[in-house]
C-alpha positions in Angstrom: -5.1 -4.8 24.1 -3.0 -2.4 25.5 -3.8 -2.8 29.0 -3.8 -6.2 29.0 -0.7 -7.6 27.0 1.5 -3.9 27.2 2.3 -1.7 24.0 4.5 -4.5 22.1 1.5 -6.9 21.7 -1.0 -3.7 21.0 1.7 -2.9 18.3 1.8 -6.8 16.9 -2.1 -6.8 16.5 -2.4 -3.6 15.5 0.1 -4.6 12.5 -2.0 -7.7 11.9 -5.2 -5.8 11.6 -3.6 -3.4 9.1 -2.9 -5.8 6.8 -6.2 -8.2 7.3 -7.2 -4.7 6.0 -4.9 -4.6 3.0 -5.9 -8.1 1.9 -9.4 -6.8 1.5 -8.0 -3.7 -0.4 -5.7 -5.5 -2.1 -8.7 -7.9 -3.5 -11.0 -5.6 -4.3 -8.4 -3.3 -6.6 -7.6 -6.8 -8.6 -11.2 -7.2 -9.0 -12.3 -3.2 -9.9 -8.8 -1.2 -10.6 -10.1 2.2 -10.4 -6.6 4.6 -12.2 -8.3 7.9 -11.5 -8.3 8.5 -8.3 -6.6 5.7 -6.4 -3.7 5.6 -8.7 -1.7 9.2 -7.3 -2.5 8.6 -3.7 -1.4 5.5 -3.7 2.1 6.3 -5.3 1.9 9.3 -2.6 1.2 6.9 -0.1 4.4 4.4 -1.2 6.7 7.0 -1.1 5.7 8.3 2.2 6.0 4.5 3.1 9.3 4.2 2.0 10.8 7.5 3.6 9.3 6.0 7.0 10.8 2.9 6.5 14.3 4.0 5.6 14.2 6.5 7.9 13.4 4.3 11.1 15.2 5.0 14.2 16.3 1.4 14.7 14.9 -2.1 12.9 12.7 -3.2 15.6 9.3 -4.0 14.9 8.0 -1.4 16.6 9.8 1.2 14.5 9.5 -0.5 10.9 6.3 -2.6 11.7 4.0 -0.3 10.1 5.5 1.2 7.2 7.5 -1.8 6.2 3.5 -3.2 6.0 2.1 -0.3 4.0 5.0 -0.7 1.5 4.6 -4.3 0.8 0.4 -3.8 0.4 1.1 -0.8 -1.2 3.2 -2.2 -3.9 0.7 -5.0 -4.5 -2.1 -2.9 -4.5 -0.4 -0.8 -7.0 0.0 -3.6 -9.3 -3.0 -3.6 -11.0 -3.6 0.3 -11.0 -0.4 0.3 -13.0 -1.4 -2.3 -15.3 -4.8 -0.7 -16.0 -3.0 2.5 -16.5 -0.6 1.6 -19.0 -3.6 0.2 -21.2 -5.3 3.2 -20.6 -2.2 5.3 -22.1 -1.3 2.9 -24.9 -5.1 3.3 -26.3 -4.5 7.0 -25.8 -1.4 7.0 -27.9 -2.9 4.8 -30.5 -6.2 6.7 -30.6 -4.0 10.0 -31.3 -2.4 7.8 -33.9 -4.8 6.9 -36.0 
């Protein structure tokens, strides 16, 4: 792609593949949240995200295209991780309750 269309259009598709990626990711952690290990690297990974995004050189798409993606599936993927994780603690809490 590079050769043929120049580094924008490599950068455009390469942005579109990441997140025909993230829809798969982002269907299979509504479908089988797993809290113990996906849960902290993804929280790593949205902050790193976040730092890359605000600390862009300019707001082109070639300097926020990626990370302003891997925010937005990050977020949603982290949606269901958080929701299986708070029902995991509140059991805890009422388990140590009882």
């Amino acid at each position: 792609m590079f050769k043929t269309s120049g580094p924008y259009w490599a950068l455009i598709f390469g942005i579109i593949s990441e997140c025909v990626v993230g829809i798969y990711l982002i269907i299979k952690t509504w479908q089988r949240p797993k809290v113990k290990y996906n849960f902290t690297a993804y929280i790593i990974f949205l902050i790193v995200s976040i730092l890359a995004t605000i600390n862009a050189k300019d707001w082109t798409i070639p300097s926020v295209g990626y990370p302003v993606c891997e925010t937005i599936l990050n977020i949603i993927i982290l949606i269901p991780l958080i929701i299986k994780w708070r029902k995991k603690k509140i059991k805890t809490v009422k388990l140590k309750m009882a």
